[in-house]
Structure formats: structure tokens, C-alpha cells
C-alpha positions in Angstrom: -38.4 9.6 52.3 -34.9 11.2 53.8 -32.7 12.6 51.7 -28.7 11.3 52.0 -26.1 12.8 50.2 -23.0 10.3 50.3 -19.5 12.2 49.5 -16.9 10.0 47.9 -19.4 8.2 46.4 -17.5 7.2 43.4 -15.0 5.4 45.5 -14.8 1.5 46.8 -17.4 2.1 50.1 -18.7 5.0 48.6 -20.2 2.9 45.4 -21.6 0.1 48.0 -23.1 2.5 50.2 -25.1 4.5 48.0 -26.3 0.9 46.4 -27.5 0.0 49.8 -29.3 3.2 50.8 -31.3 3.8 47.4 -31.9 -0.3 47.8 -33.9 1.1 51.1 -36.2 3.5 49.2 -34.2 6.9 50.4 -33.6 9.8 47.9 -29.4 9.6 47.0 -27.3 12.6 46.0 -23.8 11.0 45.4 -20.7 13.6 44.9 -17.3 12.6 44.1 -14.2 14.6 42.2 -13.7 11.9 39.8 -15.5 11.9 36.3 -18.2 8.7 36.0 -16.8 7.0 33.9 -14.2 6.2 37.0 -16.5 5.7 39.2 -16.6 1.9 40.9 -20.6 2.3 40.8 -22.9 4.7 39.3 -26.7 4.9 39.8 -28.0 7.1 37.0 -31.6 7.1 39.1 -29.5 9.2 41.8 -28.5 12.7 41.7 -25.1 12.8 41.0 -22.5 15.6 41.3 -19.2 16.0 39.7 -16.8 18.3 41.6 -14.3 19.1 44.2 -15.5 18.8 47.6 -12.3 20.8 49.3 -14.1 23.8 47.9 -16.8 25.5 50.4 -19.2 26.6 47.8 -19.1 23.4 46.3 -20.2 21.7 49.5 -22.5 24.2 50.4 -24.3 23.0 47.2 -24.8 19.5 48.1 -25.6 19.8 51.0 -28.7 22.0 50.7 -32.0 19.7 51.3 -29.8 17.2 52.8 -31.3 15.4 55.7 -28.1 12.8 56.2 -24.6 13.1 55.0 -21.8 10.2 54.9 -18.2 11.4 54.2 -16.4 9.1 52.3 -14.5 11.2 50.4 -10.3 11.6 50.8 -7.2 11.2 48.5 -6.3 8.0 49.5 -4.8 4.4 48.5 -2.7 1.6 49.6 0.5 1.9 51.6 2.8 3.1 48.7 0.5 5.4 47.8 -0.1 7.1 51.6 3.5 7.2 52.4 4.8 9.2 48.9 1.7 11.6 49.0 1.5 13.2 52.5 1.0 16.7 52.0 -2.2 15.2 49.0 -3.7 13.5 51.9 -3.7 15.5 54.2 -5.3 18.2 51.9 -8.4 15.6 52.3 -8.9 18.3 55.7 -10.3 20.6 53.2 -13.1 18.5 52.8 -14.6 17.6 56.1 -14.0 21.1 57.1 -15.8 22.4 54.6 -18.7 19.7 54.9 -19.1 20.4 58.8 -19.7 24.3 57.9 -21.7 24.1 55.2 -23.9 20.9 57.1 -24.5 23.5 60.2 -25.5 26.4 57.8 -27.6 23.8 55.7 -29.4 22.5 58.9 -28.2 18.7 58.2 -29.5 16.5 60.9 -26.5 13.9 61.1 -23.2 14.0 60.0 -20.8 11.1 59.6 -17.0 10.8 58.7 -14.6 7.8 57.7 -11.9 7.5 59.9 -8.8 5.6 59.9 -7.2 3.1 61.9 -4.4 4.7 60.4 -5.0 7.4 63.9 -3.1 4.9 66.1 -0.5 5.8 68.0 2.4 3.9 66.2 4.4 3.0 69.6 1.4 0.3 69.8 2.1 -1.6 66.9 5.7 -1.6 66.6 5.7 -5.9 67.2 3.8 -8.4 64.6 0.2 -9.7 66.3 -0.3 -7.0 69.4 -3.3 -7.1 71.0 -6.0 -5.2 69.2 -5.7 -1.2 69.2 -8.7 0.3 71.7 -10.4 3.5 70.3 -9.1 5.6 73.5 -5.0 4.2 71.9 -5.0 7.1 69.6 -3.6 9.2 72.3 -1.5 10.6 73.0 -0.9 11.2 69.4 1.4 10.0 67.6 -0.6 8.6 64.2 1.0 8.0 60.6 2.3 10.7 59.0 0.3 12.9 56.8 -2.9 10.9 56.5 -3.4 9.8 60.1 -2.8 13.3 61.0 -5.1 14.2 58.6 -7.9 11.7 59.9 -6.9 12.3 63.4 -7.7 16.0 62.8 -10.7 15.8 61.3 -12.2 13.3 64.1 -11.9 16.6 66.5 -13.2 18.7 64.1 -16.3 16.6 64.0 -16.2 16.6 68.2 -16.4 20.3 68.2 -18.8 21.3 65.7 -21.3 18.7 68.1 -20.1 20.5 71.3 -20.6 24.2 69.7 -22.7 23.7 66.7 -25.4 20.8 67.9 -24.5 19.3 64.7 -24.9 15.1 65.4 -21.9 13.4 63.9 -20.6 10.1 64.0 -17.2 8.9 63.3 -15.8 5.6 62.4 -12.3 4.0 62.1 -12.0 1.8 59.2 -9.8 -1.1 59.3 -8.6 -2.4 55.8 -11.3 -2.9 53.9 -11.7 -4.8 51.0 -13.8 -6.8 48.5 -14.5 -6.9 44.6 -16.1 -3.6 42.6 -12.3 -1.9 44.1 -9.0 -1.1 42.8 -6.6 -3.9 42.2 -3.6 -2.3 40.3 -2.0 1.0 39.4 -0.7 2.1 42.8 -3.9 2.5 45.2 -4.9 -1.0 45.6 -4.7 -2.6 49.1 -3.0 -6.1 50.0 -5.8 -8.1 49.4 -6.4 -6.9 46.3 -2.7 -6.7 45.2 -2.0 -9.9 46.4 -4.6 -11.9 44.5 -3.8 -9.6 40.9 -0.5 -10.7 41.3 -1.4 -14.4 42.1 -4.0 -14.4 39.5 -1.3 -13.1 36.8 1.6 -15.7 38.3 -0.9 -18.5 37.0 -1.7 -17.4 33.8 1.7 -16.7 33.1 3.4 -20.1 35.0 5.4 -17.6 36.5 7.1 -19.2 39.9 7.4 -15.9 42.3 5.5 -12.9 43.2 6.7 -9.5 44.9 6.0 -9.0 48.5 6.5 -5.6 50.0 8.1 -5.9 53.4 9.2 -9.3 54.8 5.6 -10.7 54.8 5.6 -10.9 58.5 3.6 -7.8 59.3 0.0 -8.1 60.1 -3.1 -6.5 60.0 -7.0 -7.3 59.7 -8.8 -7.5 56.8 -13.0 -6.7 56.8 -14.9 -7.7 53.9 -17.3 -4.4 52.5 -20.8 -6.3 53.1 -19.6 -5.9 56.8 -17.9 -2.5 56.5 -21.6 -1.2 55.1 -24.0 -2.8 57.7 -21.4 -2.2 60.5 -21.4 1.8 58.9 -25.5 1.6 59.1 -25.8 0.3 62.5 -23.2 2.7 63.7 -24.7 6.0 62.3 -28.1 5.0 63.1 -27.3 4.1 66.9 -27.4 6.8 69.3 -24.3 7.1 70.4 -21.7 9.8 69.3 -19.0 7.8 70.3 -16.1 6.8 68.3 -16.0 3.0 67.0 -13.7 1.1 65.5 -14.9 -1.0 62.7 -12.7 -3.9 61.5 -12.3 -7.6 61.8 -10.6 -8.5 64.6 -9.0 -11.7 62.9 -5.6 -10.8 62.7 -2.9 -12.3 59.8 0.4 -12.1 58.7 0.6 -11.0 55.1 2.6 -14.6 54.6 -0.6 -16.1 56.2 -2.9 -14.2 53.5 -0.6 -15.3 50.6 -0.9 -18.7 51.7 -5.0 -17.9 51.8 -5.2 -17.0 48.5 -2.7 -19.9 47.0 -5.1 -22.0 48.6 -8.3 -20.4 46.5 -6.0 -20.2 43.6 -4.6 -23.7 43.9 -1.3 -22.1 42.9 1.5 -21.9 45.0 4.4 -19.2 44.5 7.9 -18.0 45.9 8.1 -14.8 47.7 10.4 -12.2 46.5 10.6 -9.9 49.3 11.1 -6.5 48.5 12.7 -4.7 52.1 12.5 -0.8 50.9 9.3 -0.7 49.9 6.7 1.0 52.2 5.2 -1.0 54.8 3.4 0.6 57.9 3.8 -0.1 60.8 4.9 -4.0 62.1 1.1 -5.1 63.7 -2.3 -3.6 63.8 -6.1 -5.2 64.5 -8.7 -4.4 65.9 -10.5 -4.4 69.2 -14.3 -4.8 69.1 -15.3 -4.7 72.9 -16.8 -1.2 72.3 -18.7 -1.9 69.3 -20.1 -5.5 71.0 -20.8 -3.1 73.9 -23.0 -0.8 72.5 -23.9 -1.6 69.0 -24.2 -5.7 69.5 -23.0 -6.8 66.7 -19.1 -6.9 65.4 -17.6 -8.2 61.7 -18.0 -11.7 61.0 -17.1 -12.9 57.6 -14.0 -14.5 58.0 -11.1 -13.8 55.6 -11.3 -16.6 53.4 -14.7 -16.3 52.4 -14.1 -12.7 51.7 -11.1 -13.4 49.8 -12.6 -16.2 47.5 -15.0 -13.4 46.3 -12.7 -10.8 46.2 -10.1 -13.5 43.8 -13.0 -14.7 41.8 -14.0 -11.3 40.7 -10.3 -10.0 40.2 -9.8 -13.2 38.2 -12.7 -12.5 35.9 -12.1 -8.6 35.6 -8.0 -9.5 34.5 -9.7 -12.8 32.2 -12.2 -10.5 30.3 -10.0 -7.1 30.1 -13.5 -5.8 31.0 -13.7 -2.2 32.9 -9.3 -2.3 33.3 -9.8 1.6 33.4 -12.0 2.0 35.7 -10.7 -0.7 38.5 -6.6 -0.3 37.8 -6.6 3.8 37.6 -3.4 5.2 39.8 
């Protein structure tokens, strides 16, 4: 039986992986920061840890008898929440660093860490649908502020404790992910979620509009978590200690998402466009020739399936007032 401890566990990707890997018979220690009671999942049949990961002892700790470690864990959220907490995200350094030393001195046999498309230089996506970013576009660098530096830096961190530590690590950039068991109000939430909490509430309300942050023309892709968590499996367990993008490459306008979502909703609304709010940057998707190349496989569930899921369980979560807490925390 091998022994994984997943860091962030508590968190959106962190509460599906741990799901998955105990589902395969392994032994999982999950370790997050936040108290249960806000954690998306919780597996009392795992050994769980309650504490701050920037701290070295604390790592040192969770590491020990460790065979495998994923790092989920970072301070992060949606757009608004990135853009007006720079210097809390990039803090987030703390933790790989810290995981990295105390994996070497722990003798962990495989390392991974969650990157961030975020890394991309931002002279590549200054136009709405631009051809999908390459992993080798991240330099030169010129990523978003505070957390893509953040991510950016930790990637080499984890490229030179493998060159002068022989510790195996994998790294992977993630590509707006999203899905149901995630946050869907309170300031963290992603557009998918936003956008079909605040369609949801337009219909039971008969309210005509809905806010928009930006002028709806930017775009991005969007991967659904059951392919964010077999593309995460297949990329740690394949040989290669290269660095993969891992996103769909199905690329939409935030207008074109809404329009998704009225569909599944059967509800159409006006769009208030709110021009100062935080954005990003004007186009970003993904390319996938590297992942086809040498994992064979690349995201495939398109965005409207994901989103029907994604609005059904929203809708029922807002409909039953059940675990508001947990799911809407800021």
C-alpha cells in the first residue's frame, strides 16, 4: 500500500483527489490550514492534519512515512480575489519551499506541485481567442503579478531540488478548473461558478440582469475536475519530469459561457457590465500538443456537459441553504 499525503486537501482539487486515491486502496494523510468543518470533502477514514503548511516543522511532520506527496495547497481564488491579495499569494512560496526540504530530508519518492497558467507571459494574451499558450511561453517572464510570480517561482524551485537533490517532482499548469463540491460566492469563486450562482438567483428572483465583470469578451478555457484528476494521475505517474499544461483547449468568450448556462437554465438575462472590475488578461487557452505527445490523452468533457453539472449542483446547494458555509466562505 503507498502512502500519499495530499497538501491542500481541504480545497476544490484537493477534496477530489484524496477521494480518488483512497478509492484506489492507498493509505491518505490529507493537510490543509483550514478547520474541517470548511473543508469541500473530508474523509474521516484518512489521516488528517490541521495546520499551516508555510511553517517547516509543520511540513516536516507530514511528510514523515510519506511515499508520495501532491501540493495543492496556496491562498488563492478567483480574479478579484488574486489581483487585491498579491503579497497573500505569493506567501503561498512558503509552502512549496518548505515541502521540497522537508520531502528530501524525509526521503519522499515523488514530489508534485500545482501550477498555474497564470505563469504566462502576459504579452501572449493581450487579444481575445490567441492561439493556445505553449509550456516553453512562460519565458521570458513576464507572469501575473503576485501569484504568477509566485507559481512561476516555485516551478524552479521544484527543477532544482531534482537537479541537486534527486528528489522526482512533477509540475503541472492548471487551467481554470471547475465543477460542483467548489466555491460559488463570497469572493473566491471562479467564472463558472459565479456565473451560474448569479443566474440561478436571477431566476428565482425574476430579476432581468446580472453583473459581468469586464466587457464579457475576454476568453479563457474552462476543464471540468473529473478531467483535471485523471489528467493529474496520468501526469505524475508518467515518467516524464517535464512540465504540462493541463486544461481544455476549447476556448470561450465569457459572453459565450453566459449564453451556455442561459441555455441549461432556460433563462435568459441582460448583461450589466461592470468595466473596473478585475479581469486578467484579454485571451488565454490552452495548448495540448505536449501532453497528446507524451501522456496520450488530453481533456475531453466539453463545457456544457461540465456546466450542466456544475448549475445543477449550485442550484440545489442555493434551493436547500444546505452547507452555505462551507461552499460561499471568502
Amino acid at each position: 500500500m503507498n502512502n500519499y499525503l495530499i497538501c491542500g486537501a481541504g480545497g476544490f482539487i484537493g477534496g477530489y483527489l484524496a477521494e480518488y486515491l483512497r478509492s484506489k486502496g492507498n493509505n491518505v494523510v490529507c493537510a490543509d490550514i483550514k478547520p474541517q468543518e470548511y473543508w469541500f470533502q473530508l474523509f474521516e477514514d484518512n489521516k488528517n492534519y490541521f495546520l499551516d503548511l508555510k511553517e517547516f516543522e509543520n511540513c516536516l511532520k507530514v511528510t514523515e512515512n510519506i511515499d508520495y506527496v501532491y501540493n495543492m495547497a496556496c491562498n488563492m481564488g478567483g480574479m478579484g480575489f488574486i489581483e487585491n491579495n498579491k503579497a497573500e499569494c505569493m506567501l503561498s512560496v512558503l509552502i512549496n519551499t518548505n515541502l521540497l526540504r522537508a520531502c528530501v530530508q524525509n526521503k519522499v519518492k515523488k514530489y508534485f506541485f500545482s501550477s498555474s497558467a497564470c505563469v504566462y507571459n502576459s504579452s501572449k494574451q493581450e487579444k481575445t481567442f490567441v492561439p493556445g499558450l505553449k509550456e516553453e511561453d512562460a519565458y521570458p517572464a513576464q507572469p501575473e503579478d503576485g501569484y504568477g510570480w509566485e507559481k512561476l517561482f516555485s516551478e524552479r524551485m521544484c527543477r532544482h531540488f531534482t537537479e541537486d537533490f534527486n528528489l522526482d517532482t512533477r509540475v503541472v499548469r492548471y487551467h481554470n478548473v471547475y465543477g460542483p463540491k467548489g466555491t460559488y460566492d463570497g469572493g473566491r469563486e471562479k467564472a463558472p461558478a459565479a456565473l451560474c450562482r448569479k443566474i440561478i438567483q436571477a431566476k428565482f428572483n425574476q430579476e432581468k440582469s446580472i453583473e459581468v465583470w469586464g466587457d464579457g469578451n475576454q476568453t479563457r478555457s474552462f476543464m471540468f475536475i473529473d478531467d483535471c484528476i485523471k489528467g493529474t494521475v496520468k501526469i505524475f505517474e508518467n515518467d516524464s519530469s517535464e512540465v504540462f499544461n493541463l486544461g481544455s483547449s476549447e476556448q470561450v468568450s465569457i459572453n459565450q459561457m453566459i449564453e451556455v448556462i442561459e441555455d441549461i437554465a432556460d433563462y435568459k438575462v441582460e448583461k450589466k457590465y461592470l468595466l473596473d472590475k478585475p479581469k486578467g488578461v484579454r485571451g488565454r487557452s490552452s495548448d495540448n500538443k505536449k501532453i497528446k505527445k507524451f501522456i496520450n490523452w488530453e481533456p475531453s468533457i466539453d463545457l456544457k456537459s461540465g456546466l450542466e453539472k456544475t448549475y445543477n449542483w449550485i442550484h440545489n446547494q442555493i434551493k436547500s441553504g444546505e452547507n452555505t458555509l462551507k461552499f460561499t466562505k471568502s
